[in-house]
C-alpha positions in Angstrom: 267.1 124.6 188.0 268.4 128.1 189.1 269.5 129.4 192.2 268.8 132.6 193.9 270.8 134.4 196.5 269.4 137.3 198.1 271.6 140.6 199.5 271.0 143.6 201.0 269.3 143.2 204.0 270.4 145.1 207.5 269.7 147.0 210.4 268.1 150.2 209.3 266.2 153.3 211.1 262.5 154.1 210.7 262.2 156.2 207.7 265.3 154.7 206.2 266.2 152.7 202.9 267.5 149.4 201.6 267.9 147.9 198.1 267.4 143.8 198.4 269.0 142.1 195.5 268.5 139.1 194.4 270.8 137.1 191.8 270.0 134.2 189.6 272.5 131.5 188.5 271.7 131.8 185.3 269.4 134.2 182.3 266.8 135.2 184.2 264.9 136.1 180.9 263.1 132.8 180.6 262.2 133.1 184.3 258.5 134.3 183.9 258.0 135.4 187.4 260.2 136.5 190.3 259.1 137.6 193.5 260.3 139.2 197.1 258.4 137.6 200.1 259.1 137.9 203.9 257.9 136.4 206.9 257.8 137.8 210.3 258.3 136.3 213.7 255.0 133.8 214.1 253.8 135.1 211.2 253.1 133.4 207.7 255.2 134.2 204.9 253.6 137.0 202.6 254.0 138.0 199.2 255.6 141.7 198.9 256.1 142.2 195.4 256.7 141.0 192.2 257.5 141.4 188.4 257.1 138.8 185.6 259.0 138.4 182.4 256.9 140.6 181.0 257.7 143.8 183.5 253.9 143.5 185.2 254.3 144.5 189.3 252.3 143.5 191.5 252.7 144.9 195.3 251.2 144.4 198.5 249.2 146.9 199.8 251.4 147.5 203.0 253.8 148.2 200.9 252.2 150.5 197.9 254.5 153.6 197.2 257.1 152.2 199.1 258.7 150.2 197.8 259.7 149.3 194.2 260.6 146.0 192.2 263.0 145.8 189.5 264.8 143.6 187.2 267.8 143.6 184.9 268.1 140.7 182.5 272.0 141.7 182.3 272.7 141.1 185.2 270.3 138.2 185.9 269.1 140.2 188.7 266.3 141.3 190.3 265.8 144.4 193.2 263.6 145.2 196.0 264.1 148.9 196.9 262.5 150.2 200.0 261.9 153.2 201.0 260.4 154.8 204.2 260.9 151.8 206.2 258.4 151.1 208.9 259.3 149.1 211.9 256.4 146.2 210.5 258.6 145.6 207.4 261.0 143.5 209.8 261.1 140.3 208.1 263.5 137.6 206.8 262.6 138.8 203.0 262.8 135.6 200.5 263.5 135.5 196.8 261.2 133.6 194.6 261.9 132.4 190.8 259.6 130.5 188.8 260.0 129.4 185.1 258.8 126.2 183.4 260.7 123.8 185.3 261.6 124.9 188.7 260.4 127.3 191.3 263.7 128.4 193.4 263.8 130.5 196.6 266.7 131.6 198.7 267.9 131.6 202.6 266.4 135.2 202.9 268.0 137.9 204.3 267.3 139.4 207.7 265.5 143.4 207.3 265.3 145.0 210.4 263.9 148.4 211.1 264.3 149.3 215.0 265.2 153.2 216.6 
């Protein structure tokens, strides 16, 4: 089964940038899905985006034009950049991997936009 450890997260301004990462423990080109999710504060988690094996994105609509999901099979890594951060993108963002056998997530890492 692989593990995924997500990175990236921070304290950021409104209007501002991060890149999430998210590394596998192994080839990540047999892992046919991979997504980002997040969950707010008394909220459920959500998906935000995500990429298959293939390179097909989907993205939530809050986030459309936003922000953009990646993945290099090198690196058995997958990305989450995000631009013009809004304060209601503050979230504990989660990495998801599914293949055949397992479906992995992470701890998350903490995103928070405040002024």
């Amino acid at each position: 089964q692989v593990q995924v450890v997500e990175s990236g997260g921070g304290l950021v301004q409104p209007g501002g940038s991060l890149r999430l990462s998210c590394a596998a423990s192994r080839s990540i080109f047999s892992i046919y899905y991979m997504g980002w999710y997040r969950q707010a504060p008394g909220k459920q988690r959500e998906l935000v985006a995500s990429i298959t094996s293939g390179d097909s994105t989907t993205y939530a609509d809050s986030v459309k034009g936003r922000f953009s999901i990646s993945r290099d099979n090198a690196k058995n890594t997958v990305y989450l950049q995000m631009n013009n951060l809004k304060v209601e993108d503050t979230a504990v963002y989660y990495c998801n991997a599914r293949s055949s056998v397992s479906n992995s997530w992470g701890q998350g890492t903490q995103v928070t936009v405040s002024s």
